[in-house]
N, C-alpha and C positions, 0 to 999 in steps of 0.2 A: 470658755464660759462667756456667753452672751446677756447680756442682764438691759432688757427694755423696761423704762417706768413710765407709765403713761397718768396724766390727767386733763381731765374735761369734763366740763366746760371749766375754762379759764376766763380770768379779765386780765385786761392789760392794762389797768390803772395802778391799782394799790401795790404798792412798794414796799418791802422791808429797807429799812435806815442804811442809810451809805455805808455806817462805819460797821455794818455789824453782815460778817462773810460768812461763806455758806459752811457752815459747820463740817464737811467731810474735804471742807480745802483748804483747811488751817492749813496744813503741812505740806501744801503746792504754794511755792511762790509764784504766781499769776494772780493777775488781778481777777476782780469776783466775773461771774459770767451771767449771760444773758436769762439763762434759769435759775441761778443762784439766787434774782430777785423778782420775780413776776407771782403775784401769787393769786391765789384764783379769788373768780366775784363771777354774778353770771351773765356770761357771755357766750358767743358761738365758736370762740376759738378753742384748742387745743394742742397739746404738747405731748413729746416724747422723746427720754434721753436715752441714750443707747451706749450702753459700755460693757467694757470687757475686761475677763481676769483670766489671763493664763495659770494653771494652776501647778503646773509641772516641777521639776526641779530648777527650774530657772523662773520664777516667779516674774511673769512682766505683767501690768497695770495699766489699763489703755484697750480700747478697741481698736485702732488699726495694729498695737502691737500682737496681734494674736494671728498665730499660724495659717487658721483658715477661715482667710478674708469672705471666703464667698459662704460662710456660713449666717452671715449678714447683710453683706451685699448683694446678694441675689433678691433675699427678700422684698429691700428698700428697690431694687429695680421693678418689680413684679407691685410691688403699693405703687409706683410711680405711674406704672402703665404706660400708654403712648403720648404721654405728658413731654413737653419741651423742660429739658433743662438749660442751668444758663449759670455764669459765676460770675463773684466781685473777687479781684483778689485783694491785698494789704493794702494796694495802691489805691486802691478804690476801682481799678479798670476793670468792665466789665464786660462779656462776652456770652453768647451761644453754645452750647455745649453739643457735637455731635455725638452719637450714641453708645459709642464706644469709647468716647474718651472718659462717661461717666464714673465706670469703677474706677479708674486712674485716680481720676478725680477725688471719689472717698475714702480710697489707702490714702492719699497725701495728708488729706484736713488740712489744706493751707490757703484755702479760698472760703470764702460762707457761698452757698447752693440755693438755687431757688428751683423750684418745679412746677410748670405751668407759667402762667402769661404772668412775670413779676418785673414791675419799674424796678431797673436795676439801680437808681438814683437812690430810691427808698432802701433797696439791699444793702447797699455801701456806706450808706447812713445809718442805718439797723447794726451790722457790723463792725464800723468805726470804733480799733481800741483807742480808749481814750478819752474819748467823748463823754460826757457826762450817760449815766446810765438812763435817768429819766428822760434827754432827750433824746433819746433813741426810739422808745416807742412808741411815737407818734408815725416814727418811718417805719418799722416793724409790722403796725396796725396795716400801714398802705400797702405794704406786700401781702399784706392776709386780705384785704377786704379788696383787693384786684384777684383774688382767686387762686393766687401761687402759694405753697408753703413754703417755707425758708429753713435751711440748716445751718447751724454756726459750728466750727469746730470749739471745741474746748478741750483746754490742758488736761494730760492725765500724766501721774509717774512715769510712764512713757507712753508714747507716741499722743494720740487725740481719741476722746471722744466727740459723739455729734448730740446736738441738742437740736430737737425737731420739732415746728410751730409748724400750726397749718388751719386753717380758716372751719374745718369739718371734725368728725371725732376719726381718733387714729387707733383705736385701742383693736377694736374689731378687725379693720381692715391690715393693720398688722399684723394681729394674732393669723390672719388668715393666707397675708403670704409669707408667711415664716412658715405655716405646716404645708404651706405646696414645697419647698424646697425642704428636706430634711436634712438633717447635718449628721455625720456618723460618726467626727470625731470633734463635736462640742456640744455644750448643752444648752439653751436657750431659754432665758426665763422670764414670765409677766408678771411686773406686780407695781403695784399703786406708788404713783409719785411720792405722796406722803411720807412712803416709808423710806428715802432716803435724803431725807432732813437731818440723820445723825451718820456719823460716819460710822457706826455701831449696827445700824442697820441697810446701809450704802455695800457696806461689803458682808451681807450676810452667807452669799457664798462661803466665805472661810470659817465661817464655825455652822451655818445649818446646812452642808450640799447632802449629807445622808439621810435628814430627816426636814427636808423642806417647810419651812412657816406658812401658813395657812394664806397669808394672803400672796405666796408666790407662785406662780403655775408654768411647769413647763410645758413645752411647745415642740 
């Protein structure tokens, strides 16, 4: 199960308060992330987190822990198009990415991603754990308004999910390479950022996958 939540337009001024975490990660020790606080105003940017729930008898929680990686990564290649990618890793070093190293790349989640022509000084600033959250995007803005989108990995029960900024709207041009790639054995689903501000509705797969909520659509 693939679960994309898209919104746009965003700002990246207004902040929800330092001490107050994103309600579906009370029960992840990690610190809050880079979507946990951004909240929208209007602006030309926008966002998309992407996560996954294996649903099986062996229950894993995480987009790269789910069986078939290219039920999403193919997608995000095909959004990418013949865009440069490039990475910061923990260290802050960062690099060019050739075309084949990129799926590697989003099974790990252990680098933040940029796509397109992005200051990778801003990236590694943007990504910096540790750093205070507000000063982060001021660096974040300079990767979106040089024309790059930015991915960051984020914790999940296991493996990563990815949290996607990007200067244009993503909701469309997702939705459109997700159904060029179909997936035969998961299901892939759209629905409004908003609705995963609870962790009640963050994981509505486990209680609506037979009778889907009106604002989720699959793909």
């Amino acid at each position: 199960m693939v679960k994309v939540f898209t919104e746009e337009p965003i700002g990246l001024e207004a902040l929800v308060p330092d001490e107050e975490p994103d309600a579906r990660r009370r029960s992840v020790e990690a610190a809050p992330s880079l979507e946990a606080f951004l909240a929208g105003l209007d602006a030309p940017y926008a966002r998309a987190y992407l996560a996954g729930t294996h649903l099986g008898p062996s229950r894993r929680v995480g987009l790269t822990a789910l069986t078939d990686a290219e039920a999403w990564i193919l997608p995000l290649l095909t959004w990418a198009g013949d865009r440069d990618w490039s990475a910061v890793d923990a260290d802050g070093d960062g690099r060019g990415l050739i075309a084949a190293e990129v799926p590697a790349a989003l099974r790990r989640a252990d680098a933040a991603l940029a796509v397109g022509p992005a200051p990778l000084d801003a990236l590694a600033e943007a990504a910096a754990v540790g750093a205070a959250r507000r000063d982060r995007l001021p660096a974040l803005r300079a990767v979106l308004d040089a024309g790059a989108a930015a991915l960051f990995p984020e914790p999940a029960f296991h493996g990563h999910d990815w949290s996607l900024f990007a200067p244009a709207p993503l909701r469309d041009p997702l939705v459109d390479a997700f159904q060029h790639h179909p997936a035969a054995e998961a299901r892939r689903l759209f629905a409004p950022y908003r609705r995963a501000r609870g962790e009640h509705t963050f994981y509505f797969e486990q209680w609506a996958l037979d009778s889907l909520p009106d604002w989720a659509e699959e793909v």
